[in-house]
C-alpha positions in Angstrom: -9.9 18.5 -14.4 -6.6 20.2 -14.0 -3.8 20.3 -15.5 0.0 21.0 -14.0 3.4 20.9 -14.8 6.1 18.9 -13.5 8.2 19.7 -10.5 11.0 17.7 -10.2 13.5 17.8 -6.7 16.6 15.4 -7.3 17.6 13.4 -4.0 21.2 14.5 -3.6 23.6 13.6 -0.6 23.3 16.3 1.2 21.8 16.6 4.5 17.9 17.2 4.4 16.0 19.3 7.4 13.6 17.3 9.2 10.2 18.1 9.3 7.3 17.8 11.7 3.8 18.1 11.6 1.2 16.6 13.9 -2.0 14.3 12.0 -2.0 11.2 14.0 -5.5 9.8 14.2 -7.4 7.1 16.4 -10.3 4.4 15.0 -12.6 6.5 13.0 -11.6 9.8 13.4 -8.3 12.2 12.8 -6.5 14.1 15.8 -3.8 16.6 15.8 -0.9 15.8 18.3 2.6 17.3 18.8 5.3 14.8 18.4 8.9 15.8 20.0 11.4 16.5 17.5 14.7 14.3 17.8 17.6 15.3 16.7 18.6 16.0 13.0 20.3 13.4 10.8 23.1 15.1 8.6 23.4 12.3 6.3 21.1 11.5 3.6 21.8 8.0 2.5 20.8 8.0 -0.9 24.1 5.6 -1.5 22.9 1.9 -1.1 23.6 0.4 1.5 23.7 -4.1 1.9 22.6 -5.6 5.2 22.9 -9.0 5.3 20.0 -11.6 4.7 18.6 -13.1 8.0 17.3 -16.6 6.2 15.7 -18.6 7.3 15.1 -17.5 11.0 12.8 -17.2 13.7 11.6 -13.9 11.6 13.5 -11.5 14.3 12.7 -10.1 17.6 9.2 -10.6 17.4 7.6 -12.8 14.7 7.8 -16.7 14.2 7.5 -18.0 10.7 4.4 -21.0 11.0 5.8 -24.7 9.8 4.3 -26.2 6.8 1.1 -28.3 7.7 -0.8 -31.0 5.0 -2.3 -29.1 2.8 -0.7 -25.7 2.2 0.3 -24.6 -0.8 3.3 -22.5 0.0 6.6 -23.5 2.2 8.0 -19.9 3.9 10.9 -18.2 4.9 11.1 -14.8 6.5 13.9 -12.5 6.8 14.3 -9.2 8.1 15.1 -6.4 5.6 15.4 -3.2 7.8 13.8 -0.8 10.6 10.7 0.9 9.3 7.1 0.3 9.2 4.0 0.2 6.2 5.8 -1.5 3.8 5.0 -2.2 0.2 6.2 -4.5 -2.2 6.6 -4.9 -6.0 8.5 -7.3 -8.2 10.5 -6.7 -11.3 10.4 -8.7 -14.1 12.7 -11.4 -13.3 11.0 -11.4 -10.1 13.2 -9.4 -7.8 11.6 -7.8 -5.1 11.4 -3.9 -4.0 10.2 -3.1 -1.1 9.2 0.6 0.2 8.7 1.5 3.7 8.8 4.2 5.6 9.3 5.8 9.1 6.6 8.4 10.5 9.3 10.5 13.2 11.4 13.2 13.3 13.3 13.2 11.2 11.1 10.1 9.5 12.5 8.6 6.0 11.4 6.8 2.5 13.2 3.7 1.9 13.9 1.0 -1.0 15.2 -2.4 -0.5 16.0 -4.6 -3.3 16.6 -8.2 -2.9 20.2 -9.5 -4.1 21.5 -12.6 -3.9 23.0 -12.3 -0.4 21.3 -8.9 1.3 19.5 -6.2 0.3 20.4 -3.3 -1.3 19.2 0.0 0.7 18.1 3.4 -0.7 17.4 5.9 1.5 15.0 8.3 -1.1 14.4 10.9 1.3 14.2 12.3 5.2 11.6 14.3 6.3 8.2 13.8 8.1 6.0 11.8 6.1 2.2 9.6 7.0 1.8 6.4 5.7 0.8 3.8 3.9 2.6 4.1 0.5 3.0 2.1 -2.6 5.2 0.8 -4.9 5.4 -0.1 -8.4 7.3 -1.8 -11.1 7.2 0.0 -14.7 7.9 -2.5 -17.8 11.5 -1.1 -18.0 11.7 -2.6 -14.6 12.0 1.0 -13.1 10.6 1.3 -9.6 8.0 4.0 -8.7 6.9 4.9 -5.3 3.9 7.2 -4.2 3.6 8.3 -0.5 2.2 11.8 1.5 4.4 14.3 2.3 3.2 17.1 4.6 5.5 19.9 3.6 5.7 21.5 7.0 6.7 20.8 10.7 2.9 22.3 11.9 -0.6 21.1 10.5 -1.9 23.2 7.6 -5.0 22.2 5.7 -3.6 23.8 2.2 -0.7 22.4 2.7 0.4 18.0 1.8 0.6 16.7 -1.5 0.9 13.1 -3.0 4.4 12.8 -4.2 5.6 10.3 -7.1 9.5 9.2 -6.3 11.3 7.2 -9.3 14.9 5.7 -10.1 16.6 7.6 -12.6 20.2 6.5 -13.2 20.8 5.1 -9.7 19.8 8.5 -8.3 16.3 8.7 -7.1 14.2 11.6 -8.4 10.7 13.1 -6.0 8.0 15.2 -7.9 5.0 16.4 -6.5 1.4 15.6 -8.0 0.4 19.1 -7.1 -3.4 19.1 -6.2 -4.8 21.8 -4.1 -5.6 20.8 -0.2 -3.7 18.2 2.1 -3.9 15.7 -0.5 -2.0 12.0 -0.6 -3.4 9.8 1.6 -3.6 6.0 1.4 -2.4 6.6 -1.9 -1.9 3.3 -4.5 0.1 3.3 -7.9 0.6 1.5 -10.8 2.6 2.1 -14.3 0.7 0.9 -17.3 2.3 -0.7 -20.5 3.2 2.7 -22.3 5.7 4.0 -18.6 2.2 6.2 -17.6 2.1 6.6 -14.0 -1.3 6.8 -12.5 -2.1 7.0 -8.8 -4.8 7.1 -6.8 -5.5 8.6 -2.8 -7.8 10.8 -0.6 -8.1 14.8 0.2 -9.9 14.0 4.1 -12.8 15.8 5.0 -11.0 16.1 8.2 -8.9 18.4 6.2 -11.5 20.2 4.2 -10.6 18.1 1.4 -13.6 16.4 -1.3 -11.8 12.8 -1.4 -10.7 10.6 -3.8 -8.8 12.2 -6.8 -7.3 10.0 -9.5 -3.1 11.3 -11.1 -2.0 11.2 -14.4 1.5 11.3 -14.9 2.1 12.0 -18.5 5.3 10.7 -20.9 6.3 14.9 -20.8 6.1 15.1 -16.9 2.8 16.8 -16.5 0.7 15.9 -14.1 -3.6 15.5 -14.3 -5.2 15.5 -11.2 -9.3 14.2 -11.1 -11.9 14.0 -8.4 -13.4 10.7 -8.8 -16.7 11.8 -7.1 -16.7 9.9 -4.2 -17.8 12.8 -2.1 -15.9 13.9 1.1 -14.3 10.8 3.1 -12.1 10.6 6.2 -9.0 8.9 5.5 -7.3 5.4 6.5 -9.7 2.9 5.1 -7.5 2.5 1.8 -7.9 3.1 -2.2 -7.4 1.1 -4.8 -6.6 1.6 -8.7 -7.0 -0.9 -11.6 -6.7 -0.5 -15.2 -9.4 -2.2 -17.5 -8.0 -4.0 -21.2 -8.7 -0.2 -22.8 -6.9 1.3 -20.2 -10.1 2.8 -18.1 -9.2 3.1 -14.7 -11.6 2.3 -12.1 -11.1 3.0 -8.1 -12.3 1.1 -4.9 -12.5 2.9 -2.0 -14.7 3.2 1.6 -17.8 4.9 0.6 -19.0 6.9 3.0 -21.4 7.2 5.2 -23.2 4.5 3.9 -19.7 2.5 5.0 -19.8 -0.1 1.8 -17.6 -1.0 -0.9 -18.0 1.1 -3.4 -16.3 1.6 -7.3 -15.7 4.5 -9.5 -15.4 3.9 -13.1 -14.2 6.2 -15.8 -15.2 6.3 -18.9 -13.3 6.7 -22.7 -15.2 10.0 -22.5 -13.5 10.8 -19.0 -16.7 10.7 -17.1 -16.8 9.2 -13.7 -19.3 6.8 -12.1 -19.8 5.5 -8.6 -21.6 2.5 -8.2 -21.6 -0.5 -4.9 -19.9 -3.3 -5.0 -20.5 -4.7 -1.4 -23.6 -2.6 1.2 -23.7 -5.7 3.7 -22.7 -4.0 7.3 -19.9 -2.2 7.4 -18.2 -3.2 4.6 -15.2 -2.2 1.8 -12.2 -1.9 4.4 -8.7 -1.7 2.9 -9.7 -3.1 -0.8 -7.0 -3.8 -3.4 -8.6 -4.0 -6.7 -7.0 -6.1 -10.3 -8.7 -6.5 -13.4 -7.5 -8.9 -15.5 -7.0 -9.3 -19.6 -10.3 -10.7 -19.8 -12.1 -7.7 -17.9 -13.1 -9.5 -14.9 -12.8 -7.5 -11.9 -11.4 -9.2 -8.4 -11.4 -6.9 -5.5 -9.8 -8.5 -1.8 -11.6 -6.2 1.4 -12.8 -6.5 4.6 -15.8 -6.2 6.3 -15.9 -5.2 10.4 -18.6 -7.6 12.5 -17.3 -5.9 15.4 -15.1 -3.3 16.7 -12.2 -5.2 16.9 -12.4 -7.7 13.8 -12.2 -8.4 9.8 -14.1 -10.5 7.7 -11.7 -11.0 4.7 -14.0 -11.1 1.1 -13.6 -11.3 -1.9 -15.8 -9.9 -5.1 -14.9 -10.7 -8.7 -17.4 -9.6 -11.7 -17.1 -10.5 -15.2 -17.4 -8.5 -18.3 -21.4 -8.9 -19.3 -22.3 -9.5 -15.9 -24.1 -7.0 -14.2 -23.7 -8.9 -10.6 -20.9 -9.4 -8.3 -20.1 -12.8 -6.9 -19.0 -12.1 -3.3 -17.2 -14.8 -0.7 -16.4 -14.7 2.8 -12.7 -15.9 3.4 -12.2 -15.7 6.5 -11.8 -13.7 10.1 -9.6 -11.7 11.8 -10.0 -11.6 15.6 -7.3 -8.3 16.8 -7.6 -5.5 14.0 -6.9 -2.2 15.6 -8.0 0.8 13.3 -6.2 4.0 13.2 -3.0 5.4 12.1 -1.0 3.1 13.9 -3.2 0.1 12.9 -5.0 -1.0 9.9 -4.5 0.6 6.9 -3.6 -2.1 3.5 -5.1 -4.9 5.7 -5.7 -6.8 2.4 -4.1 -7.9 -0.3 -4.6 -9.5 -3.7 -2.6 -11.4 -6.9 -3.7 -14.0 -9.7 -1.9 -16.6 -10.2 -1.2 -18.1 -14.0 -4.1 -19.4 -14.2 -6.2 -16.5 -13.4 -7.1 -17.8 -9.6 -7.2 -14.9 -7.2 -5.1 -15.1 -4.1 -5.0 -12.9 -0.9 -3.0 -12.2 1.8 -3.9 -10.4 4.6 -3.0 -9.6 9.0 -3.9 -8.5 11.9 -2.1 -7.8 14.9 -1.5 -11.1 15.8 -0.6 -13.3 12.3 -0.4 -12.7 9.1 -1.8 -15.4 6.6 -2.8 -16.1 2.9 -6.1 -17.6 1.2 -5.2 -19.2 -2.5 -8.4 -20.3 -4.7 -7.9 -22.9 -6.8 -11.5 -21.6 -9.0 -13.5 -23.6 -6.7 -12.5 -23.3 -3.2 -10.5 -21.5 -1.2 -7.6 -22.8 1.2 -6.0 -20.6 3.9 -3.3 -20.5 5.9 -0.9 -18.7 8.1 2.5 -16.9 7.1 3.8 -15.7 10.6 2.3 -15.3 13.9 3.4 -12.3 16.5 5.2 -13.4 19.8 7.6 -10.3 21.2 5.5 -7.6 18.8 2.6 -6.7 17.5 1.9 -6.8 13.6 2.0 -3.9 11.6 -1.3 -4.5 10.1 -0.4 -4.1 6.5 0.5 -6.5 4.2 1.5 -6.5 0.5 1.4 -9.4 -1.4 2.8 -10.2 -5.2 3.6 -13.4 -7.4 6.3 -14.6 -10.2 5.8 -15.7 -12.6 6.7 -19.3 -10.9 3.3 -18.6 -8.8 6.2 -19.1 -5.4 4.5 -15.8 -3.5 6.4 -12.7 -2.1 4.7 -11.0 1.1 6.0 -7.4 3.0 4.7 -6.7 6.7 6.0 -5.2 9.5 6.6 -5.8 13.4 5.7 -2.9 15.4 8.1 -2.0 18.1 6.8 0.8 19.5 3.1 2.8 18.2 4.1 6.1 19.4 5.9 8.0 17.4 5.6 4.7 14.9 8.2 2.2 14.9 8.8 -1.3 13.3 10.6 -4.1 11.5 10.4 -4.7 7.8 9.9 -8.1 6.6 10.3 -10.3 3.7 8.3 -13.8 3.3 9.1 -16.0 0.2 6.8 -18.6 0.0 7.3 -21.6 -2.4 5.2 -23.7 -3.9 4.8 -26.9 -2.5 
């Protein structure tokens, strides 16, 4: 375990220098490529800036919002919030939405969008060259925090890349680096517990050199602790998760490998770590998302891949005593394309106030949502692609109203990566 101190850069409105660096990947494995550089952007927009809302509409260029059949739960509207791609979504505490997103070019950008009563409020946090997926998170003084990879140079270098932690501060958007050593930061997750600690979780690729999943520490005095989880070296894009148990244990789901299942690292009061399998059946533990709630039960949303170009969406939920995990199969997904264009957070999981897991979760084609009422499980579908492919990621939170809130992206164009943000509010029927 190591321990560092703080580094804090303030976003400020000067210009940035873009970046470039060259990790794009394909399916299973990573590949170094050489992207053009476009030209520079001397304005850093860290000033908000309000688009207007598009609701409700077709769901722009490319994506058609599905009518309400008998049956579903939710009634939707989509809206488009801005260009980018891999986005993320939290909610505050009156249940307005942020959403994070991103754009992998040169120069690429970190965004925020928060939802107001007739747009949305854009920050841009920073420009530079960046990799997705990223996260977001709400802490409970309704501060937004944001974790994503920055590569830190415009060529490839293995010792080079850290996770970085990016914060509202005053209306001025703060970045610090979780300094770890190797290329570290990949499909990175975060969450802020009750007492404003910010933990994170994401991968070091073997691809890289890098010994996989480490577990961050933010501290109240700014330092950061940095831990491996003991997963063993693992090739990135298959997702990690992060939960917090009632004591405030964390545990971590990621893509064991290379037995490819499920698999769930615990840590103890004592600050031990232990890996243990949730899921072995095929090739199993895609893109998991991970809650635990006040009770101690475990519920864990992932996919499994019966073929090269599908998901079976599952679920496993374990409660405290049990030694067992309940597992259910969901449903399918006929057009996933893996890599770094493709499927990344595939899946996606809430409770609602009564405890009931729901999950949302896309391919290329639709994007759709399974809601349990304890018993059985009833699906249905959010969007569809018509123009555009899906992004492939999906991030899905509820109010406290149980009306859901869903981010997911159009792709416009794979290479370098381009998109459209969007924003589906579903209501309760």
């Amino acid at each position: 375990m190591i321990k560092i101190d703080r580094r804090v850069v303030v976003v400020a409105s000067a210009g940035l220098i873009a970046l470039a660096v060259a990790c794009g990947s394909d399916d299973n494995s990573a590949s170094q490529s050489n992207p053009t550089p476009g030209p520079a952007n001397p304005t850093a927009a860290s000033r908000p800036v309000v688009i207007p809302t598009v609701a409700p509409d077709s769901g722009g260029a490319g994506t058609t919002p599905v009518s309400p059949t008998e049956g579903d739960v939710f009634v939707w509207l989509v809206e488009t919030v801005d260009e980018g791609t891999k986005p993320a979504l939290a909610l505050t505490s009156d249940g307005t939405p942020y959403v994070a997103y991103m754009l992998e070019a040169i120069p690429g950008f970190v965004k925020a969008a928060s939802k107001t009563g007739d747009g949305w409020n854009i920050d841009t946090i920073v420009e530079d060259y960046f990799y997705g997926p990223l996260d977001i998170a709400i802490g409970p003084d309704d501060v937004p925090h944001i974790a994503y990879h920055d590569h830190q140079d415009t060529r490839f270098d293995p010792g080079k890349g850290d996770a970085v932690h990016a914060f509202l501060v005053d209306g001025v958007w703060e970045t610090e680096i979780a300094p770890d050593a190797g290329h570290d930061g990949w499909d990175n997750r975060i969450i802020v517990d009750a007492q404003n600690v910010v933990h994170m979780t994401a991968i070091d690729p073997q691809e890289f050199g890098g010994d996989g999943v480490e577990y961050y520490v933010r501290a109240a005095d700014g330092a950061w602790t940095v831990e491996d989880v003991g997963s063993g070296p693992l090739t990135y894009q298959f997702a990690t998760s992060l939960a917090l148990d009632p004591d405030g244990n964390p545990h971590v789901t990621f893509f064991g490998q290379p037995e490819n299942d499920l698999a769930l690292s615990s840590r103890d009061v004592s600050g031990n770590w232990t890996v243990s399998t949730i899921d072995e059946a095929g090739d199993t533990g895609l893109f998991a998302q991970i809650l635990i709630d006040d009770s101690g039960r475990f519920h864990v949303s992932y996919g499994s891949r019966p073929s090269r170009s599908s998901l079976l969406i599952k679920y496993a939920t374990r409660g405290p005593g049990e030694s067992e995990w309940t597992i259910s199969e969901i449903d399918t997904l006929r057009n996933v394309r893996i890599g770094m264009d493709g499927a990344r957070n595939s899946t996606s999981i809430a409770l609602d106030s009564l405890g009931n897991p729901v999950i949302a979760y896309s391919d290329l084609d639709e994007v759709k949502i399974a809601v349990s009422d304890g018993t059985a499980w009833t699906t249905e579908t959010i969007a569809i692609a018509t123009a555009n492919e899906l992004g492939q990621i999906v991030s899905l939170k509820l109010d406290a109203d149980d009306n859901a809130h869903v981010s997911f992206a159009e792709t416009t164009r794979r290479s370098p990566l381009q998109g459209i943000v969007k924003y589906a509010l579903g209501t309760r029927n």
